[in-house]
N, C-alpha and C positions, 0 to 999 in steps of 0.2 A: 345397482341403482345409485348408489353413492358416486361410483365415477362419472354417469352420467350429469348425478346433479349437478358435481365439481365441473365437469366440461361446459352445463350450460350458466352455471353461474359466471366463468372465465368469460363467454359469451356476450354477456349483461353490456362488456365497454367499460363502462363508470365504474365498475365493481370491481376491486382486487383484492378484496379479504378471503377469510375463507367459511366452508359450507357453516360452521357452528357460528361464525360473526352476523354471515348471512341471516341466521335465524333467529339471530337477538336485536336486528334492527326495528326500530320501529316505522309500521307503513301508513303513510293517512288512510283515514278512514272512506271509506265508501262514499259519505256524505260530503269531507273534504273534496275530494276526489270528483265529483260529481259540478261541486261548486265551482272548481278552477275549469271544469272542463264548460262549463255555463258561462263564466266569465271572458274565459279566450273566447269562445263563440260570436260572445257580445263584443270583444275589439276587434274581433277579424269583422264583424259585421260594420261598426264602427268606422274601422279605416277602409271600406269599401263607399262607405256616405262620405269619406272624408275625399276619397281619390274622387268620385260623383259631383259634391260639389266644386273643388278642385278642377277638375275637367270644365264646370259649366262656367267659373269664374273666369278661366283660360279661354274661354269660346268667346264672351262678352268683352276680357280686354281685346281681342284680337278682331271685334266688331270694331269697337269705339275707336282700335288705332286705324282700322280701315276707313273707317267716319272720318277722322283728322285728316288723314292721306285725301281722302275725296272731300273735302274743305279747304286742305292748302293746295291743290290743285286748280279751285274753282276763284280762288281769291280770297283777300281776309276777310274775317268774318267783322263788320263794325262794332264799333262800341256803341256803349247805353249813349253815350252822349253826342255822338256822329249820329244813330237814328234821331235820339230830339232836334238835332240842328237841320235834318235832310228832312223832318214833318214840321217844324218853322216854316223853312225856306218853302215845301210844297205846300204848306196854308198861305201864305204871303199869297203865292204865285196863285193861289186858288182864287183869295179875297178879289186879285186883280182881274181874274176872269170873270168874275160874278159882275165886279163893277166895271166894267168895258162891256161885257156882252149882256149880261143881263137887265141892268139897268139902263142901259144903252147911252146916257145924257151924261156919263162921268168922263171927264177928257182923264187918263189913267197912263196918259205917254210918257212924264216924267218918272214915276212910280217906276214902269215899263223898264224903261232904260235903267233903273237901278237895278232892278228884278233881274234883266234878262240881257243888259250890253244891248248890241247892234242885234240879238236872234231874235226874230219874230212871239211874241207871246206865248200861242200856242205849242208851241217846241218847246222852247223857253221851260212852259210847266211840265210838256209830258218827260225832260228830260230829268225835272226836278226831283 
């Protein structure tokens, strides 16, 4: 039995002392034992949320660069202050239409030709 033991104590790996060293080590307790085995549980679970959201962060940048790509494709996107100046310019061209067509008695061909050069009015605003 003794050689046995010695044989599987050699076994062990980490362990090279001998059978009587062996039997004066001190082992954690159960309840230690228990806890570390509850704690690894909880970081292998842990980095399993962590590869998860990992993976969904990776999926979302790999949208918004596909967004970019089909954005700079499509042309630049304007600034805040090119949309204010392109809904000026299509209020201008709107007021002009209201007062030529609508009202019908406002002469609006000086205006016009600032508005819109030699194109026609109507152009003029839908292109605005």
């Amino acid at each position: 039995m003794q050689t046995s033991a010695e044989t599987g104590s050699q076994q062990l790996g980490l362990w090279h002392g001998s059978l009587e060293e062996l039997l004066l080590i001190s082992l954690p307790s159960t309840k230690t034992i228990d806890r570390y085995t509850e704690d690894f549980r909880e970081a292998n679970h842990d980095g399993r949320n962590v590869k998860e959201n990992q993976d969904k962060a990776r999926d979302k940048l790999d949208s918004a660069q596909l967004d970019l790509r089909t954005m700079d494709k499509t042309g630049a996107v304007p600034t805040e202050d090119e949309l204010l100046q392109s809904r000026a310019k299509r209020e201008q061209g709107w007021q002009l239409v209201k007062r030529a067509w609508l009202n019908g008695k406002e002469d609006v061909s000086e205006k016009t030709k600032t508005f819109c050069g030699d194109s026609a009015l109507p152009e003029a605003y839908e292109e605005s």
